[in-house]
MMTF fields as JSON, N, C-alpha, C and O atoms, coordinates in Angstrom:
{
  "mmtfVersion": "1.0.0",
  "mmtfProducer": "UNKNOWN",
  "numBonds": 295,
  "numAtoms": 296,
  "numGroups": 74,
  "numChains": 1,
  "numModels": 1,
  "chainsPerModel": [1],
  "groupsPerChain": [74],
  "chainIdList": ["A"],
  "bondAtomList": [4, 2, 8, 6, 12, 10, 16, 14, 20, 18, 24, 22, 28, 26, 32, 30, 36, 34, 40, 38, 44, 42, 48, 46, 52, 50, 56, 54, 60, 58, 64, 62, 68, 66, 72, 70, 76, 74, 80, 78, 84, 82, 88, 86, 92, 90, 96, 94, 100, 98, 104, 102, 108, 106, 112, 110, 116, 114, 120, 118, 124, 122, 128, 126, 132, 130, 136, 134, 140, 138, 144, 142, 148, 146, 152, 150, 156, 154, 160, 158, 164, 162, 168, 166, 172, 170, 176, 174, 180, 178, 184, 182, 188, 186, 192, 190, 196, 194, 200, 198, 204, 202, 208, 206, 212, 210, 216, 214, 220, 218, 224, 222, 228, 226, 232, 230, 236, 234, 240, 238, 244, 242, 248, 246, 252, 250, 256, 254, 260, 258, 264, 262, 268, 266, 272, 270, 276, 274, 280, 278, 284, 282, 288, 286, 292, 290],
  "bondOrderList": [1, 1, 1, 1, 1, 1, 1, 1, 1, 1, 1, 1, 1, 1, 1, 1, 1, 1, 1, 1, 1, 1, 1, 1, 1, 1, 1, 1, 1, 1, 1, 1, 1, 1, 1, 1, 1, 1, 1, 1, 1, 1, 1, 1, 1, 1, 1, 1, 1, 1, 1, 1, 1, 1, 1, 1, 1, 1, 1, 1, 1, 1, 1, 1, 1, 1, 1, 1, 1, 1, 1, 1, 1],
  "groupList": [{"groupName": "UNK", "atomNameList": ["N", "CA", "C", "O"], "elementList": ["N", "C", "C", "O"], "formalChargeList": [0, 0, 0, 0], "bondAtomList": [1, 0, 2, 1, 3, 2], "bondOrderList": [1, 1, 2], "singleLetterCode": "X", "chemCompType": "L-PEPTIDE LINKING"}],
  "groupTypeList": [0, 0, 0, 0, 0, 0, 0, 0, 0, 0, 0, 0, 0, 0, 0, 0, 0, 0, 0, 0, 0, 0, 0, 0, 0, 0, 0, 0, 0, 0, 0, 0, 0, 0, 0, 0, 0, 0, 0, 0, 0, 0, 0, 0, 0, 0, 0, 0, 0, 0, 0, 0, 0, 0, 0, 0, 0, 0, 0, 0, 0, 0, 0, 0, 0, 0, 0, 0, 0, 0, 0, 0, 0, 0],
  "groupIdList": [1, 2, 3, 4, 5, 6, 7, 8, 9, 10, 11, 12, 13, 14, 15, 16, 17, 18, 19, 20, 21, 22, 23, 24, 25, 26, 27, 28, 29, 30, 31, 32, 33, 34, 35, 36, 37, 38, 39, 40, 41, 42, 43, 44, 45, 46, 47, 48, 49, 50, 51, 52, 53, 54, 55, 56, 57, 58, 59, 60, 61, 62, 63, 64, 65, 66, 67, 68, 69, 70, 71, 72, 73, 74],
  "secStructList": [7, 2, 2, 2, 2, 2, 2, 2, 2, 2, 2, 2, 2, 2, 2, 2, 2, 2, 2, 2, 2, 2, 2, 2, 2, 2, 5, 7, 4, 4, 4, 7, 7, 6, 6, 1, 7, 7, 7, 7, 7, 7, 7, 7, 3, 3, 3, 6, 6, 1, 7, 3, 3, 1, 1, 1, 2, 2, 2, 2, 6, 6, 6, 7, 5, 1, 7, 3, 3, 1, 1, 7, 7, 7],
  "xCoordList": [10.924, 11.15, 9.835, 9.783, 8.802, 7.857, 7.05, 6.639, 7.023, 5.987, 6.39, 5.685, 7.882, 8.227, 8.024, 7.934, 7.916, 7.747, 6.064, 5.34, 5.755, 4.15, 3.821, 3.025, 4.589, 3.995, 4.861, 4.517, 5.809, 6.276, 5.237, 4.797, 4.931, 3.431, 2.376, 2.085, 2.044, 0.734, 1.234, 0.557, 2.435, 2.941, 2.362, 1.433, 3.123, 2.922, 1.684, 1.546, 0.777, -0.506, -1.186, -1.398, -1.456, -1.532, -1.316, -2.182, -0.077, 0.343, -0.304, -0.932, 0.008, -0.812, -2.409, -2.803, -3.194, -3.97, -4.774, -5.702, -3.816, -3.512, -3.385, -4.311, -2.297, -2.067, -3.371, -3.78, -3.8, -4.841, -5.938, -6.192, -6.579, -7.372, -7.35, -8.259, -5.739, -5.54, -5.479, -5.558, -5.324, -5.317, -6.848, -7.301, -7.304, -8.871, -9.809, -10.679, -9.209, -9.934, -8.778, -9.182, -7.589, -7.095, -6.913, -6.562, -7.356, -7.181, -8.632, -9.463, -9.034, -10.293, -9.944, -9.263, -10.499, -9.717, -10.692, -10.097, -12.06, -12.351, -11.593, -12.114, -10.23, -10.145, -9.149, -8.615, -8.403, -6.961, -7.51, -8.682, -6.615, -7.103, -5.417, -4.615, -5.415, -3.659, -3.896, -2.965, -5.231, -4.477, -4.11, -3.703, -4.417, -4.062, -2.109, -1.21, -2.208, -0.622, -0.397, -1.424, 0.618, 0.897, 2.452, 3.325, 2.445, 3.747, 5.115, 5.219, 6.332, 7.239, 8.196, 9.316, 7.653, 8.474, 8.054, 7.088, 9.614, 9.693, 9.458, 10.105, 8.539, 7.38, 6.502, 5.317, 7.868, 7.269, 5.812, 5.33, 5.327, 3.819, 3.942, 4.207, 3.744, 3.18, 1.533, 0.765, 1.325, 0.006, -0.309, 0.267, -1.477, -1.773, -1.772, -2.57, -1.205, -0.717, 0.646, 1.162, 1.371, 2.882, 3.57, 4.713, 3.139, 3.887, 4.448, 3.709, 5.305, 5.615, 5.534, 5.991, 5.142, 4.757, 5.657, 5.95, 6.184, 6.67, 5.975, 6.654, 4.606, 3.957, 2.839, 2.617, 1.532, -0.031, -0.677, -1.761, 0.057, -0.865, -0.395, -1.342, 0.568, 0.275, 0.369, 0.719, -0.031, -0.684, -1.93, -2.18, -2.948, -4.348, -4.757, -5.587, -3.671, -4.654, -4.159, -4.944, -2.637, -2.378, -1.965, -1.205, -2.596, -2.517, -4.394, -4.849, -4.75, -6.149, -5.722, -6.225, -4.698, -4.768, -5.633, -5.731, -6.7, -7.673, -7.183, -7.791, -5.268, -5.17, -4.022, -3.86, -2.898, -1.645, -1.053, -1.609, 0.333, 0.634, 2.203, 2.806, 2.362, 3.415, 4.941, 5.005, 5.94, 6.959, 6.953, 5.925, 8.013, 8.455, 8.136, 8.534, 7.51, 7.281, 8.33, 9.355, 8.234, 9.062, 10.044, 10.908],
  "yCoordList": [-6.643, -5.592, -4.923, -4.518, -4.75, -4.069, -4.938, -4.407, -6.483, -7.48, -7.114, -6.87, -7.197, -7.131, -5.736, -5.771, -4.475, -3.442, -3.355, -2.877, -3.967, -4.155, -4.822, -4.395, -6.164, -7.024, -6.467, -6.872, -5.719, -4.725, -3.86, -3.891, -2.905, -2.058, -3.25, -3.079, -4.159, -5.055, -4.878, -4.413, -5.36, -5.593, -4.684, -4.653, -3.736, -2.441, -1.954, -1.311, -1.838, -0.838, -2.371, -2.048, -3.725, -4.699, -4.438, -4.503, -4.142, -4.42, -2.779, -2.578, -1.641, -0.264, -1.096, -1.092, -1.795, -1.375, -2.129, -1.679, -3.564, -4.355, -3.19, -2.742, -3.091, -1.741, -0.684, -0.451, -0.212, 0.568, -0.033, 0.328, -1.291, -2.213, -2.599, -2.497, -3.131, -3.272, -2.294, -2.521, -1.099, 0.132, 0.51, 0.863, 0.191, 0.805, -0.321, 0.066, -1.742, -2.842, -2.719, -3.27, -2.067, -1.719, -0.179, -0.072, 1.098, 2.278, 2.305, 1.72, 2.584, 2.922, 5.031, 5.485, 5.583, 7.126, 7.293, 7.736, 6.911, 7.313, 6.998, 7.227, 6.417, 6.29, 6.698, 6.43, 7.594, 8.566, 9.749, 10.117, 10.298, 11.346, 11.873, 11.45, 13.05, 13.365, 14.863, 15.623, 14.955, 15.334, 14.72, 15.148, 13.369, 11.955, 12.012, 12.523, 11.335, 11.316, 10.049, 9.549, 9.116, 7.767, 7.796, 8.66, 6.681, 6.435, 6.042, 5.038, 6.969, 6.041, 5.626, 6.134, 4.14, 2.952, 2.235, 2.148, 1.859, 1.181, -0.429, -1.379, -0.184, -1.673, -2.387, -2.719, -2.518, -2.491, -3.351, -4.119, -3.0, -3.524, -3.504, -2.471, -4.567, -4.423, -4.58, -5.472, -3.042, -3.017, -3.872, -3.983, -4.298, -4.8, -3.843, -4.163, -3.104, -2.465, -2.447, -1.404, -3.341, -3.489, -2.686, -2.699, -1.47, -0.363, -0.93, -1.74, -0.714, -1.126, 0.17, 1.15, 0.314, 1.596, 1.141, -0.044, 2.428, 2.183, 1.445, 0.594, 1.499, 0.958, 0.606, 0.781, 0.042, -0.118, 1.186, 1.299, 2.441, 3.486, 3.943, 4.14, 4.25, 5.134, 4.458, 4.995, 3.072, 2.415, 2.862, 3.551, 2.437, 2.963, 4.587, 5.157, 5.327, 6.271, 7.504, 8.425, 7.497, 8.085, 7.742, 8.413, 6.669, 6.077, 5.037, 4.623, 5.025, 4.195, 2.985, 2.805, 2.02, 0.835, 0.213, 0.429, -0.96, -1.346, -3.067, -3.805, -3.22, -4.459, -4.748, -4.445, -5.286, -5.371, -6.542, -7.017, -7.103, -8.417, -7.411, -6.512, -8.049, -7.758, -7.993, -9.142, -7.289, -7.53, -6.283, -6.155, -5.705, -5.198, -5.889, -7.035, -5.295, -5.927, -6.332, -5.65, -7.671, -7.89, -7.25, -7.944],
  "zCoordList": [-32.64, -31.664, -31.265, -30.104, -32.014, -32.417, -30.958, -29.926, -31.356, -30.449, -28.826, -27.847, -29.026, -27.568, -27.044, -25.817, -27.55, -26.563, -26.503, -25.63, -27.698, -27.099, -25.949, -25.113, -25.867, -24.496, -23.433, -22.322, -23.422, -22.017, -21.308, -20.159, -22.595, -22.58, -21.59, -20.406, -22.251, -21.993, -20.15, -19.233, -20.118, -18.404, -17.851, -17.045, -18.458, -17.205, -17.373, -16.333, -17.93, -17.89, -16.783, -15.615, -17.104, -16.116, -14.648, -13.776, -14.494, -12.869, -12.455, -11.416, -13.541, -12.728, -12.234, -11.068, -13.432, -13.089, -11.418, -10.747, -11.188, -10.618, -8.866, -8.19, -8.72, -8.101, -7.653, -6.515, -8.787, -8.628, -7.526, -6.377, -8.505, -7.996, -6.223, -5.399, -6.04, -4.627, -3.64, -2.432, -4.211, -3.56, -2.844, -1.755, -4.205, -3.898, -2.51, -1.73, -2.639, -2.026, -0.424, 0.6, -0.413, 0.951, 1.906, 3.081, 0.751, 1.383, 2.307, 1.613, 3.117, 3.629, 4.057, 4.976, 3.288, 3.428, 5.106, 6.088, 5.19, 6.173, 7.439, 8.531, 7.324, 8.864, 9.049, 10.125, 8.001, 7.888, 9.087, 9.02, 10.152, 10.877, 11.38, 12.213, 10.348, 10.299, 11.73, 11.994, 12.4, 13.768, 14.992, 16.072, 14.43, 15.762, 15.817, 15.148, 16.78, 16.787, 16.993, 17.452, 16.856, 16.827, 17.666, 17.583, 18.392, 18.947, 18.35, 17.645, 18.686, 17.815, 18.044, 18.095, 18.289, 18.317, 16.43, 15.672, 16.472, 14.921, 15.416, 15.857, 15.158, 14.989, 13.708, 13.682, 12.347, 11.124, 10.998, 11.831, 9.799, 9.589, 7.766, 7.152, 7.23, 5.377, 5.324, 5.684, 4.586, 4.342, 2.685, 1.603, 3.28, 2.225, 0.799, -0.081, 0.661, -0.733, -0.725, -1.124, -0.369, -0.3, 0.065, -0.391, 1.191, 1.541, 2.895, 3.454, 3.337, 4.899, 5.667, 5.08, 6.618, 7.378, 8.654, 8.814, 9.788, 10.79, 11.657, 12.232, 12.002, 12.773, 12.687, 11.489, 13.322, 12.843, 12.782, 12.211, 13.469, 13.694, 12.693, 11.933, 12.206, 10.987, 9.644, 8.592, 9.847, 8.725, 8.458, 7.47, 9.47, 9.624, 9.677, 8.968, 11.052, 11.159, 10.183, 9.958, 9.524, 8.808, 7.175, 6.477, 6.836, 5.751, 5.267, 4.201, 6.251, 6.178, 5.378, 4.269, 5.938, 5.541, 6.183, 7.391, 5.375, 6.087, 6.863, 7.638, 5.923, 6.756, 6.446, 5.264, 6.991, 7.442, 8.187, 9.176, 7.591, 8.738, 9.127, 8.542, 10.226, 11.174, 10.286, 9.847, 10.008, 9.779, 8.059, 7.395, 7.763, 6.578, 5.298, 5.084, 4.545, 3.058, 2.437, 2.439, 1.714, 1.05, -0.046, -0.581]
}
């Protein structure tokens, strides 16, 4: 019992730090600008940190994703 909540542990501190990692290599903060305004039409987008955002603009200009494919994250 002991092995297995250890290698659960091993998982999860892994995928945080995994997470972390991809966060840091897709947020770009400089290009967040929360007095821009974005259009809204629902035009999903998955940022490359597995978030799906309504659209490209507030992927980028209110989230600073630095990159995104067309369609809802899995």
């Amino acid at each position: 019992m002991k092995k297995l909540l250890f290698l659960i542990l091993i998982v999860v501190i892994s995928c945080s730090k995994d997470k972390e990692n991809n966060d840091e290599n897709c947020i770009d903060e400089s290009l967040i600008d929360n007095t821009s305004a974005c259009i809204e039409i629902y035009d999903p987008v998955c940022g490359c940190n597995g978030i799906t955002y309504p659209n490209s603009c507030y992927a980028i200009t209110f989230n600073g994703v630095k990159s995104f494919t067309k369609g809802a994250c899995d």
